[in-house]
C-alpha positions in Angstrom: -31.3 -179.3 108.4 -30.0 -177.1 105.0 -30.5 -173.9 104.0 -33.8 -173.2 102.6 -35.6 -169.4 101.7 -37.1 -170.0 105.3 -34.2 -170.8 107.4 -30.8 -169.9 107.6 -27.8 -172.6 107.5 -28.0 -173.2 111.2 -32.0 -173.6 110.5 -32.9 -170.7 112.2 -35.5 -168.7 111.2 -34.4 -165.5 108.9 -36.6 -163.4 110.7 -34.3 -164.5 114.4 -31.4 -163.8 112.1 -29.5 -160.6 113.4 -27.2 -161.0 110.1 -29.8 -160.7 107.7 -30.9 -157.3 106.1 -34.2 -155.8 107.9 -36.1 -156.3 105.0 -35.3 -159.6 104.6 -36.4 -160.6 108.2 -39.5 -158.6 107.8 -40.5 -159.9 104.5 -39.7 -163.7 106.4 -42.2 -163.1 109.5 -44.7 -161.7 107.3 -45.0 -164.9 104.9 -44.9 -167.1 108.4 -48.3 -165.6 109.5 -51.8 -166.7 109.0 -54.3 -164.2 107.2 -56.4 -163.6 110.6 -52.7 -162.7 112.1 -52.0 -160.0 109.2 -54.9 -158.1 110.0 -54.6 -158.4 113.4 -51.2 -156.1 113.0 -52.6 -153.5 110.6 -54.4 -151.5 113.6 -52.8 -149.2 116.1 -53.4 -151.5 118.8 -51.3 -155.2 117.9 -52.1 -158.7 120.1 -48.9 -160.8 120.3 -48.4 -163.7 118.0 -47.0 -165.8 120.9 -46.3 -168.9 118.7 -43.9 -166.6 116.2 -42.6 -164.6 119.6 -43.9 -161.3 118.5 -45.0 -159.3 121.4 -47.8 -157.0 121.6 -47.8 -153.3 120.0 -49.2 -150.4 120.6 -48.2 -148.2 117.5 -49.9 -144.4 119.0 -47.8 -142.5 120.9 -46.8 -138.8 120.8 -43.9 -136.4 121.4 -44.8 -132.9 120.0 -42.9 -130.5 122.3 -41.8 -133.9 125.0 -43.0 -137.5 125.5 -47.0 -136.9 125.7 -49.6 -138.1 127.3 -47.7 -140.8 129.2 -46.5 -139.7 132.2 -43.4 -137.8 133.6 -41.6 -136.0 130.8 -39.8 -133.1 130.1 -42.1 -130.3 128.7 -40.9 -128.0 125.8 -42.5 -124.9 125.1 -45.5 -125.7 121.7 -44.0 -126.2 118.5 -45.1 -122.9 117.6 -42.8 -121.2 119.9 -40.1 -123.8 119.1 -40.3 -122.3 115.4 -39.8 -118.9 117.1 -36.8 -119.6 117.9 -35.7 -120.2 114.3 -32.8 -122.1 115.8 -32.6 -125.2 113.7 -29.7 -126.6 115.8 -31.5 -126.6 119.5 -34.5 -128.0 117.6 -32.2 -130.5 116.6 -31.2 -130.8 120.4 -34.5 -130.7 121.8 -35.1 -133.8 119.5 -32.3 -135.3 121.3 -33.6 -135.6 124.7 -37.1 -136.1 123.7 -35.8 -139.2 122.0 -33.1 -140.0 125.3 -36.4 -140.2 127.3 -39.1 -142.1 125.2 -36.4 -144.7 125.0 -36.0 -144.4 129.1 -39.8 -145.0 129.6 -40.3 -147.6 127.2 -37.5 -150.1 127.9 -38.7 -149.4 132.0 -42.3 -149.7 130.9 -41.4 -153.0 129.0 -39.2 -154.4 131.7 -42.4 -153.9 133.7 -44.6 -156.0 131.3 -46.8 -152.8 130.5 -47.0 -152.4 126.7 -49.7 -149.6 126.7 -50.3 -146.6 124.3 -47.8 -144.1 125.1 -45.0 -146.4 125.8 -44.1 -147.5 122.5 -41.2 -146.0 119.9 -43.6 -145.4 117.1 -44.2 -141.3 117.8 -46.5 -139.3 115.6 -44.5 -136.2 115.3 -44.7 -133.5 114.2 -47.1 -131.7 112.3 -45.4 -130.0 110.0 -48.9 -128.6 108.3 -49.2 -125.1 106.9 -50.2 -122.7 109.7 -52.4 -121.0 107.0 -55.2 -119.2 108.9 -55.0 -118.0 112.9 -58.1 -119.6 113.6 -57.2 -123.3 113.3 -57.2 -124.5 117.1 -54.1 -127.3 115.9 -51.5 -124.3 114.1 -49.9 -124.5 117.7 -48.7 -127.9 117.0 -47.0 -126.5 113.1 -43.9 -125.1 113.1 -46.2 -121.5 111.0 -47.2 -120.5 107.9 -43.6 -121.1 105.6 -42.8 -123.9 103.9 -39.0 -123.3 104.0 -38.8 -122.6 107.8 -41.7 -125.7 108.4 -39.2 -127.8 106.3 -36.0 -126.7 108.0 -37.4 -127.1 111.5 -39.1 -130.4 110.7 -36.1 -131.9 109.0 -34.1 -130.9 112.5 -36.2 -132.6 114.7 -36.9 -135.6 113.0 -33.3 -136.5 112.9 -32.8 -135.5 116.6 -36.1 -138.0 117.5 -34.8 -140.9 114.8 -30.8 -140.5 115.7 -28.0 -141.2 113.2 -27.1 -144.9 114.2 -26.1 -146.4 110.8 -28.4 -149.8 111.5 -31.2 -148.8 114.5 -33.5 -146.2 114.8 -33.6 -144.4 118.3 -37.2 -143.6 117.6 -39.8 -143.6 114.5 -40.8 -140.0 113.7 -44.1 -139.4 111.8 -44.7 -136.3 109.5 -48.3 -135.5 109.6 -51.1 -134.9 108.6 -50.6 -135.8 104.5 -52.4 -133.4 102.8 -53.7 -129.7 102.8 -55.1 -130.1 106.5 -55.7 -127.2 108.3 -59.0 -127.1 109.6 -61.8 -126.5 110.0 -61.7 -128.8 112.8 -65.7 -128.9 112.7 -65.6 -130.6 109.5 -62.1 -132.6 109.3 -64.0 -136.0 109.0 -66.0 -135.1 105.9 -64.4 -131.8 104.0 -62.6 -132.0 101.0 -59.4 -129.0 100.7 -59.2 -128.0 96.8 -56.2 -126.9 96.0 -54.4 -126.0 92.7 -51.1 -127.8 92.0 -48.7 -124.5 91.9 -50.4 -124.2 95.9 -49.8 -128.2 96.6 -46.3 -127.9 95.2 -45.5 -124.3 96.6 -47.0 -124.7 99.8 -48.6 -127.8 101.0 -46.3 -130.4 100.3 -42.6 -128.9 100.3 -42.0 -129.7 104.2 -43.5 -133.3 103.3 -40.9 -133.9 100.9 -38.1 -132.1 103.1 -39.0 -134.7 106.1 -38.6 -137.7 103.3 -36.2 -136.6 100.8 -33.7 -135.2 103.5 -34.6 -137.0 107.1 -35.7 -140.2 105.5 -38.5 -139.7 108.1 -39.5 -143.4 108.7 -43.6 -142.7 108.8 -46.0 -140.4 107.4 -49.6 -139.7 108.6 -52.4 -139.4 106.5 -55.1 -136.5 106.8 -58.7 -137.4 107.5 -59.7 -135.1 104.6 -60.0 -135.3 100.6 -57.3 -133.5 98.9 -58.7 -132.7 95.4 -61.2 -135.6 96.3 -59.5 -138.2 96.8 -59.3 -139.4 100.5 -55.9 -138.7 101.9 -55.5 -141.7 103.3 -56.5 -143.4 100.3 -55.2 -141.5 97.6 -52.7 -142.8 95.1 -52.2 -139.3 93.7 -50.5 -138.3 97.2 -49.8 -141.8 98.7 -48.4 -143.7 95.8 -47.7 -141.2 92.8 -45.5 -138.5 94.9 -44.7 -140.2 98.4 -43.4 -143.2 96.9 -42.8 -143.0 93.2 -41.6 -139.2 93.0 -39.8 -139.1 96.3 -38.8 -142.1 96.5 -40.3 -142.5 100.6 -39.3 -146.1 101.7 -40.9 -145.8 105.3 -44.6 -146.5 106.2 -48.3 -144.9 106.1 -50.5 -144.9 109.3 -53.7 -143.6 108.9 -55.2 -140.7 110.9 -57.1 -142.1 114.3 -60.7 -142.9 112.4 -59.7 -142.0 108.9 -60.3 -145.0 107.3 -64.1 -145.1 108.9 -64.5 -141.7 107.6 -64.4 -142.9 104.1 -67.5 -144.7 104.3 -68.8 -143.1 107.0 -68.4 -139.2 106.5 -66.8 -139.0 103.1 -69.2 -141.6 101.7 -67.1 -142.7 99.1 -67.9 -146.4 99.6 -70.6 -148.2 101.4 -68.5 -150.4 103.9 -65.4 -150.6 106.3 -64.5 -153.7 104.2 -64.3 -151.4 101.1 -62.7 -148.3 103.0 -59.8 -150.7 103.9 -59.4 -152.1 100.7 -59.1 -148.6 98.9 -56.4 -147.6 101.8 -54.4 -150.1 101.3 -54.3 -150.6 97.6 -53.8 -147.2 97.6 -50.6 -147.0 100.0 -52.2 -146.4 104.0 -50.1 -149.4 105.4 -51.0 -148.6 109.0 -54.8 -148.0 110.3 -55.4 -146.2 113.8 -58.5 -147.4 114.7 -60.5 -150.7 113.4 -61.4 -150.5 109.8 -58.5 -152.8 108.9 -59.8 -155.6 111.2 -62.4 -155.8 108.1 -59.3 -156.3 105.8 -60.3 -160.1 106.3 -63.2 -160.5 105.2 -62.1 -157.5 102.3 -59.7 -160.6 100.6 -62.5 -163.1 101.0 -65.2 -161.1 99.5 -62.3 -160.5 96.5 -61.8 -156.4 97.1 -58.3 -156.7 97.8 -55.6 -159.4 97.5 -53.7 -161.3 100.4 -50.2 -159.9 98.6 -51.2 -156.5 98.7 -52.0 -157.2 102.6 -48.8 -158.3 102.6 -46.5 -155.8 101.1 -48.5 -153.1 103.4 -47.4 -155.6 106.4 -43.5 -156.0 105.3 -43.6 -152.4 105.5 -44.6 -151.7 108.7 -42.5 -154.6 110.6 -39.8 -153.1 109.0 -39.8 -150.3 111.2 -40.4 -152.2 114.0 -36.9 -154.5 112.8 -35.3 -151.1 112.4 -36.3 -150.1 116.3 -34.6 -153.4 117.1 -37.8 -154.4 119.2 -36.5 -158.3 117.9 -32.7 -157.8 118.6 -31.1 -158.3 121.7 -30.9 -155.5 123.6 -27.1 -155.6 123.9 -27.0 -155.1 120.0 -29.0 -151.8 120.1 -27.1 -148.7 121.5 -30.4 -147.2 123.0 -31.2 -149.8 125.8 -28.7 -148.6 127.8 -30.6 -144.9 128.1 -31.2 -144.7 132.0 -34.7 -144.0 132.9 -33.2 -140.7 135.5 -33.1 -138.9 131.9 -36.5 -138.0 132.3 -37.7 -134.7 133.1 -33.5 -134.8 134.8 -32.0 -131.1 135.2 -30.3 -131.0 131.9 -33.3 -131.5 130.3 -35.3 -128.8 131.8 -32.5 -126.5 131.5 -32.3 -127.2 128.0 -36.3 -126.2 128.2 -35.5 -122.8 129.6 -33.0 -122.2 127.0 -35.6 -123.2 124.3 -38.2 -120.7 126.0 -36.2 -118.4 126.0 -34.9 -118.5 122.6 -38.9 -118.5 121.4 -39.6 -115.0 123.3 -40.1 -112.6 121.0 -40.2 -109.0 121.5 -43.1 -107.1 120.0 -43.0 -103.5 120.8 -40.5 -101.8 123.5 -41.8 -98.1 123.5 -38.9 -96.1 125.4 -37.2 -99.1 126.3 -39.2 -100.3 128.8 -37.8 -103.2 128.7 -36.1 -104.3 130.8 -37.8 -103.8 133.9 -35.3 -102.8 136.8 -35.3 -105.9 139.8 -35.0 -103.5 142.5 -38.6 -101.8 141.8 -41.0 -101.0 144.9 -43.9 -103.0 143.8 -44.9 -105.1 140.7 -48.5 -106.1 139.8 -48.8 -109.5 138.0 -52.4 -109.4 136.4 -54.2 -111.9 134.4 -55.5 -115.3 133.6 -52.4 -116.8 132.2 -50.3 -115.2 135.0 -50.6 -118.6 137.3 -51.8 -121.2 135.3 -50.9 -124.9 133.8 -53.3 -124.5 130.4 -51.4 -121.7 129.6 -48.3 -123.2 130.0 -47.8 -126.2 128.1 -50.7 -126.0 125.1 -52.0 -129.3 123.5 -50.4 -133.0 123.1 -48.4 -132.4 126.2 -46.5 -134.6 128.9 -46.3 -134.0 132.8 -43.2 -132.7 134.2 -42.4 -133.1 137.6 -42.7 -129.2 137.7 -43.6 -125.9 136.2 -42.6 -122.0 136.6 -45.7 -120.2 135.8 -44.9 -116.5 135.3 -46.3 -114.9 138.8 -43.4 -117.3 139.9 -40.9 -116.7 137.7 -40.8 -113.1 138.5 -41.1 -113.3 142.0 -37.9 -115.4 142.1 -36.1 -112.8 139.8 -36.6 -109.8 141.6 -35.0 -108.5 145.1 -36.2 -108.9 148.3 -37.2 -105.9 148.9 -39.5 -105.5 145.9 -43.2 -107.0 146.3 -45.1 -108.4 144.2 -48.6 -108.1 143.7 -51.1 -111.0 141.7 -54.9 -110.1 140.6 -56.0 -112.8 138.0 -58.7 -110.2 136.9 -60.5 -112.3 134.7 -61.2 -116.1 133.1 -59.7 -116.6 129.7 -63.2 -116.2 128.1 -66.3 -114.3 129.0 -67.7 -111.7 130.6 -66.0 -109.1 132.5 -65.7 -110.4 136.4 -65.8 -108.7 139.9 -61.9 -109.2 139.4 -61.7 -105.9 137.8 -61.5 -104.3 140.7 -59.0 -105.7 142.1 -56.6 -105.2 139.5 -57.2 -102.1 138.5 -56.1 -101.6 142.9 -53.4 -103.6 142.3 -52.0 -101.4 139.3 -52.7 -98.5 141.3 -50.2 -99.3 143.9 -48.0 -100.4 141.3 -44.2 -99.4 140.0 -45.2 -100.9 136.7 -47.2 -103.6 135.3 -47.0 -107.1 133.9 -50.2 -108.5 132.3 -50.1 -111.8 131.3 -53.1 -112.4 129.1 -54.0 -114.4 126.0 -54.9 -117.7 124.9 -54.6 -121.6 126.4 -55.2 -125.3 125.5 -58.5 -124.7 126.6 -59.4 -122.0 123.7 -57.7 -123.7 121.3 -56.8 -127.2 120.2 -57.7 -130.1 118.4 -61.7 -130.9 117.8 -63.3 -132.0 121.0 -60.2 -131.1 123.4 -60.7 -127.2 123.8 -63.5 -127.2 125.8 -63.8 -123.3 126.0 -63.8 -123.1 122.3 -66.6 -121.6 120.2 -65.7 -123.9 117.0 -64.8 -127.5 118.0 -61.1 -126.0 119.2 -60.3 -123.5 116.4 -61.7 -119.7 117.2 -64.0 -117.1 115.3 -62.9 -114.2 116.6 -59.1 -113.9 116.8 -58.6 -111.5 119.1 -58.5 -110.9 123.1 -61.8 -111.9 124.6 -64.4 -109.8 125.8 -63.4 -110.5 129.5 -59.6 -109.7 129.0 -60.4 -107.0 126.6 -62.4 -105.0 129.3 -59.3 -105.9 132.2 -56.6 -104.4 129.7 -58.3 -101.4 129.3 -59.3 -100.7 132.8 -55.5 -101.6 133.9 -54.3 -99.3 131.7 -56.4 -96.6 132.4 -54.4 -96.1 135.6 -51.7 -94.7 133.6 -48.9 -97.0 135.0 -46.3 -98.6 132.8 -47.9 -101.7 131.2 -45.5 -104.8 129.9 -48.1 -107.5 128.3 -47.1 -111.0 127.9 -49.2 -113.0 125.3 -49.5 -116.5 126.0 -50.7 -118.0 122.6 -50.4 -121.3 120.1 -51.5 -118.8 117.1 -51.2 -115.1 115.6 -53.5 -113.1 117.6 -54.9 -109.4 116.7 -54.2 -107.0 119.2 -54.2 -103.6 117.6 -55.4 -101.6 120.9 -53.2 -103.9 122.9 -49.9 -102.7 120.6 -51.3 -99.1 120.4 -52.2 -98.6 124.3 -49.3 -100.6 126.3 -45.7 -99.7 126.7 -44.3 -103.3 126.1 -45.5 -106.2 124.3 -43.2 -110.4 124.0 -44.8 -113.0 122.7 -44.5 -116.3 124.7 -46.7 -118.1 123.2 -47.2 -121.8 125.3 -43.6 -121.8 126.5 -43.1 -125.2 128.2 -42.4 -126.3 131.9 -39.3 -123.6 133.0 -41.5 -120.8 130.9 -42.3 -118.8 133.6 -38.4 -118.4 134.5 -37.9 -117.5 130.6 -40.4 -115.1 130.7 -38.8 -113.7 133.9 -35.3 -113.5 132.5 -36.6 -111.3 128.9 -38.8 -108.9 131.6 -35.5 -108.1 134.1 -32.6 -108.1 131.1 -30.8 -111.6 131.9 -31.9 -113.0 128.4 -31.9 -110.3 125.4 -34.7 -111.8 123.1 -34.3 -112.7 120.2 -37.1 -114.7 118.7 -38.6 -114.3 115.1 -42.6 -114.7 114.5 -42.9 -117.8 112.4 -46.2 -117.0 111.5 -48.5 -113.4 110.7 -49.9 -111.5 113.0 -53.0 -109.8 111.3 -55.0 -106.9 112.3 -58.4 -108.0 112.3 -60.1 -111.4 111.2 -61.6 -109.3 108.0 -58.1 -109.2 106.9 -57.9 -112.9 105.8 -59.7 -115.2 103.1 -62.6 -117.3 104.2 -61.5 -120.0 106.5 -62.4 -122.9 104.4 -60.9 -121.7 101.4 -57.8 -123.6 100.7 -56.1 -121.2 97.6 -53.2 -119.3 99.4 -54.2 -116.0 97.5 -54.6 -113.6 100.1 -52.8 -115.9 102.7 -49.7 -115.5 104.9 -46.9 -112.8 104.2 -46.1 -114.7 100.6 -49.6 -113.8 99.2 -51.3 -111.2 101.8 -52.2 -107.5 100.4 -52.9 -105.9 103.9 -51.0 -104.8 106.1 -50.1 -106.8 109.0 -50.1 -105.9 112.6 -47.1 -107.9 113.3 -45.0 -109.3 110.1 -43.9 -112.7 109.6 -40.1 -112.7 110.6 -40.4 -109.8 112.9 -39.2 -109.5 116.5 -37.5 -106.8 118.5 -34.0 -106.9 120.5 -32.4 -104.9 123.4 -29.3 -104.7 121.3 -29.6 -103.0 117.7 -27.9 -104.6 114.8 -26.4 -102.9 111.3 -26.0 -105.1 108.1 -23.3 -104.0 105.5 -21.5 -105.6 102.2 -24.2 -107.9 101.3 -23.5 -109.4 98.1 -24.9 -112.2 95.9 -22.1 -114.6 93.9 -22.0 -114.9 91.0 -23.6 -111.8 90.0 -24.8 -113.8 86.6 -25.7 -117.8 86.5 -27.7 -120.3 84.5 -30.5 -121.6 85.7 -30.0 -124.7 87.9 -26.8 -123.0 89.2 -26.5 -122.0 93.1 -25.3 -118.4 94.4 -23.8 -117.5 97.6 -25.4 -114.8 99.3 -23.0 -113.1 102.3 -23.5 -110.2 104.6 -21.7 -108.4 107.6 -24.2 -108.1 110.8 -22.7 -105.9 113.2 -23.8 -105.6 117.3 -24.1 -101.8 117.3 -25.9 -102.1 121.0 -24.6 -102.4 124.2 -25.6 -106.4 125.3 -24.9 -109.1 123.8 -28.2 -110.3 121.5 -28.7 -113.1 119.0 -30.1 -111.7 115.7 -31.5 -113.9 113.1 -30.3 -113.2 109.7 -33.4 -113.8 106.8 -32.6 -113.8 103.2 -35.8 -113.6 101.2 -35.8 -114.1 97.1 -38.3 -112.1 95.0 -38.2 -111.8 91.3 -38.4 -108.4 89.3 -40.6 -108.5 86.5 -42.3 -110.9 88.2 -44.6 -113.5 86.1 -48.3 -113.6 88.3 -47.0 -116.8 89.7 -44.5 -115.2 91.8 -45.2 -114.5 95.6 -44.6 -111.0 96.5 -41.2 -112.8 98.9 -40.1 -115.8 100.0 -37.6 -117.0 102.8 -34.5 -118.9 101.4 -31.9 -118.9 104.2 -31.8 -118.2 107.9 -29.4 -118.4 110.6 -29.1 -117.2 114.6 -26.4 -115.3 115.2 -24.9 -114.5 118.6 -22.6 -111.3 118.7 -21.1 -109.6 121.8 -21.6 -105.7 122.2 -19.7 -104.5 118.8 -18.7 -107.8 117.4 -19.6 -108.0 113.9 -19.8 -111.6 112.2 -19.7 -112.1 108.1 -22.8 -114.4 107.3 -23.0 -116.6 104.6 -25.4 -118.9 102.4 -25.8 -121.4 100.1 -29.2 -121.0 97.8 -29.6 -123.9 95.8 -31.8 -124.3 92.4 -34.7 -125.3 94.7 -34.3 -122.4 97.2 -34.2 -119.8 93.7 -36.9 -121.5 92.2 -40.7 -120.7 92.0 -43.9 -123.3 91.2 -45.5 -122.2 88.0 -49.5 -122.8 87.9 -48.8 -126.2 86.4 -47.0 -127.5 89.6 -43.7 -127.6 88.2 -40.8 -126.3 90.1 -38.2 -123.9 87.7 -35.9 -121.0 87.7 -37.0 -118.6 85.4 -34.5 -116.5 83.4 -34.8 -113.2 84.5 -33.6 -110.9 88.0 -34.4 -111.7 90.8 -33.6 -109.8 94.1 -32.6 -111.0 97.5 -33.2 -109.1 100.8 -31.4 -110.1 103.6 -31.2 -108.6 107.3 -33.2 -109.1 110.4 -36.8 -109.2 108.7 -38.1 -109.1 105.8 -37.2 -105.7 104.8 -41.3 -104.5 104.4 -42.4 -101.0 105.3 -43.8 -102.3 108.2 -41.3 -104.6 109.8 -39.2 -101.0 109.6 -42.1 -98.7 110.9 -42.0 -101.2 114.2 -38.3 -101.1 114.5 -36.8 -103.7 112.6 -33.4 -103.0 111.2 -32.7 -101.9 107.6 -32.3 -105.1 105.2 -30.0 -105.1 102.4 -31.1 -106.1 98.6 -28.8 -107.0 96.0 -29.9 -108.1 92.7 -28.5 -111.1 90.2 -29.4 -112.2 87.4 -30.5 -116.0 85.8 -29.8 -116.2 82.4 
């Protein structure tokens, strides 16, 4: 047989051919398959085509913080407190492992003939939304409210989950949810977020175009919203005019789980599933979770859309599945070989406590507190997230083989002859219980107190998952409930030292808390060995060091109307009252000094970079990380201008007096602000950078953050 534009030379087909480009093979299968077999690979759930040996498919699975939802897996504290750590690098790490182990389950699950959601490669991570109110139930899954630090964290673990093999992917990572969604969960199906373009090309899209531009992130996920009324995941302003055409994303779209249906159905923009299919794809949604697409047949026949627009949406999404090397043999792929003991294995959950712990941060330490001696007579552990799973591991989690809740981490830190005392006090919502009591004895006959108190998955999550939640998972008021409110107060009252541990996937408001107790860290959902992180911040072994990634307000009046999308009076970049807690903020048991910051050159033309150094010195007397901020305001500013914005971070780690000279790059794009037309530019003018351990605000140095540095240069 010759060569023919089907078949190779030795009359094998193209798509069999291991030496022919990916796209090539792709674009070969697709044009082999009959129109009913199309469709029947544009849903989430893919029969095999056992006459062109194409196996089965199950495209959903998830790996937010660990492998989800599938089984055994290693669990890593919430993406929340993963940004916390504002460690880029053991993001990047984390990434790693998650990656070693979904490759571990599937190739076991596959040798085992089970082809199942959850035990694909296709993983719809992460969410790298704006955390722009406290009260949406998903900001636990974000990486908080900043587009630069939601970029740089997102870029980090995509290329941990999709590896750096020149030809395979290790995984398929999936930026979500494409556009301006943020809650209200309550309405998700059916609300349309109206945004202006200087706040969809300031704030909504940057991380998008982070994940594309920079990790070539292989699949986005589109939003079951309208975006400035289009659909999201039928819009060609964001699907086809600035995915593809302006950043050039080569990858696929998969539609949120119903989305298409909701275009008909909630949005009512059309009348039918055939015609909700037809807009997404035409429109760039390559991918549908769920079974509007399974109309797409009947769409061509009834002349909506054509069978070569069916097709290029097809090419698109085998070609991840050549790039996963799911048609190769396995010997050619570098990933088979992954043993399955990686999962959940000890370096894993080690590298779990270290990512806890890096993601404590330390709110208030009045008197130094903190930390607690290990050799104390008693200790009373009180409240509803002190011996808990919900409060461990938040939303889209995995099951690991086991957990440290806190009650356990700190009765295996202490000494023998210390004891330890538990009184759960309360439930996580409601009323005040008979548990009072018992607490309140407990802290009586106490050395010092640890209240663990808070939030869980069960307050706060996606719509229809937190059952405990007021609001279909997101929350109307933001602070402590009534029940934990009335357990704090009667704890303190005994007038014992109180450390409280807040267990949280979002900003919560605390004011009495921070005014009334001696010690406050923020754990938020911290993963499978966070109880022994927890431990090891409370008794000195780890000196925290995390950062808050998002605002902590002081009352739900502070902030804008939920379902307003316009960042004006949102997050520390546009907020005008004072915060409880800032963004950025976070205490140490070491203090750190900043000196010789300066900012090279002094003078540059617009579309020039500057370098922007500083000396951080350890001035305490343990060895601490400290994470260095630079921020970039402009003097003079135009109205357009935030009142800050972060440019450049990095984790530091200095022994007791070692001093380390920092230094950063600031591009163009880092300089540059988003006038009211959308357009990115650096204006001529000065501008002034502030770098140290926060932002440098009046009240990141009120609570004890270290002086920042500003130096000033000028764009000409």
């Amino acid at each position: 047989m010759g060569c023919n534009d089907r078949c190779n030379c030795s009359g094998e087909p193209i798509f069999e051919d291991m030496t022919k480009s990916f796209e090539d093979r792709a674009a070969d299968l697709v044009s082999r398959m009959t129109l009913d077999e199309k469709v029947s690979q544009m849903v989430n759930l893919c029969p095999a085509i056992e006459r062109l040996g194409v196996p089965e498919y199950e495209w959903w699975n998830e790996c937010l913080h660990g492998v989800a939802r599938g089984g055994t897996a290693t669990v890593f504290p919430q993406a929340i407190g993963m940004a916390a750590s504002w460690n880029s690098d053991l993001l990047h790490r984390v990434g790693q492992a998650v990656s070693d182990e979904a490759r571990a389950r599937h190739h076991e699950a596959v040798r085992q003939g089970v082809r199942s959601r959850y035990n694909g490669l296709t993983f719809w991570t992460p969410n790298i939304n704006i955390f722009r109110d406290p009260r949406w139930g998903r900001g636990q899954e974000t990486y908080g409210e900043d587009p630069y630090l939601t970029g740089r964290m997102g870029v980090a673990y995509i290329r941990g989950l999709q590896g750096d093999d020149p030809r395979y992917l290790k995984v398929s990572a999936c930026a979500k949810h494409y556009a301006v969604h943020s809650g209200p969960e309550n309405d998700r199906h059916c609300f349309d977020a109206r945004a202006s373009r200087k706040d969809m090309f300031e704030t909504y899209l940057p991380a998008f175009e982070d994940c594309v531009v920079e990790a070539k992130v292989e699949s986005i996920m589109g939003a079951y919203n309208r975006t400035n009324g289009e659909p999201c995941c039928a819009s060609k302003t964001l699907l086809t005019d600035i995915l593809r055409d302006k950043w050039g994303f080569a990858g696929h779209v998969v539609s949120d789980c119903g989305a298409i249906e909701d275009i008909h159905l909630h949005h009512k923009l059309v009348e039918t599933a055939e015609e909700s299919a037809a807009m997404g794809v035409r429109n760039g949604c390559d991918l549908c979770c769920g079974e509007a697409y399974s109309s797409l047949g009947n769409a061509v026949r009834a002349g909506l859309i054509t069978e070569s627009e069916i097709d290029t949406a097809l090419r698109r999404i085998f070609l991840t599945r050549f790039k996963l090397g799911v048609f190769d043999e396995p010997d050619a792929v570098p990933f088979t070989s992954i043993p399955y003991e990686v999962v959940d294995c000890d370096q894993h959950r080690e590298l779990a406590a270290d990512m806890a712990r890096q993601s404590i941060v330390l709110l208030k330490n009045s008197d130094s507190l903190l930390p607690l001696p290990k050799d104390l007579g008693t200790i009373a552990v009180i409240g509803p997230n002190a011996d808990t799973w919900d409060s461990m591991v938040g939303n889209y989690a995995g099951t690991p083989s086991k957990y440290v809740a806190p009650l356990q981490g700190i009765q295996e830190s202490v000494l023998e002859t210390t004891r330890v005392v538990y009184a759960r006090g309360c439930d996580i919502v409601g009323d005040a219980t008979d548990g009072i009591w018992e607490s309140v004895a407990a802290a009586e006959r106490a050395d010092a107190v640890v209240m663990c108190l808070g939030l869980s998955c069960r307050v706060e999550g996606e719509e229809g998952d937190a059952d405990l939640s007021e609001a279909a998972g997101d929350r109307i008021d933001i602070g402590l409930s009534a029940a934990q409110k009335t357990l704090f107060d009667a704890v303190v009252a005994v007038g014992k030292p109180v450390v409280v541990v807040l267990m949280t996937g979002s900003a919560i408001a605390v004011p009495d808390v921070h005014e009334k107790a001696g010690a406050i860290i923020e754990a938020w959902y911290p993963g499978e060995e966070g109880g022994s992180a927890i431990a090891d911040v409370l008794f000195g072994d780890y000196n925290p060091a995390g950062r808050l990634p998002v605002t902590f307000v002081k009352s739900v009046d502070d902030l804008p109307p939920f379902d307003e999308y316009a960042m004006a009076g949102r997050t520390y970049r546009y907020m005008t009252a004072e915060p409880l807690y800032p963004f950025g903020f976070g205490l140490s048991y070491s203090s750190f000094a900043y000196s010789g910051a300066s900012v090279e050159p002094a003078s540059c033309a617009a579309g020039e970079s500057v370098r922007v150094s500083v000396t951080v010195t350890n001035k305490g007397k343990r060895a601490g990380d400290e994470v260095v901020q630079v921020y970039i305001s402009m003097l003079d500013k135009p109205e357009h201008w935030p009142v800050r914005k972060l440019a450049g971070f990095k984790r530091v780690s200095l022994r007791s007096g070692e001093s380390k000279r920092v230094e950063f790059e600031l591009a163009p794009k880092d300089i540059a602000t988003v006038n009211e037309n959308g357009e990115r530019l650096v204006e001529a003018g000065t501008y002034r950078v502030t770098v140290g351990g926060s932002q440098g605000d009046a009240r990141s140095l009120e609570l004890g953050a270290a002086p920042a540095l500003t130096v000033d240069f000028a764009v000409e």
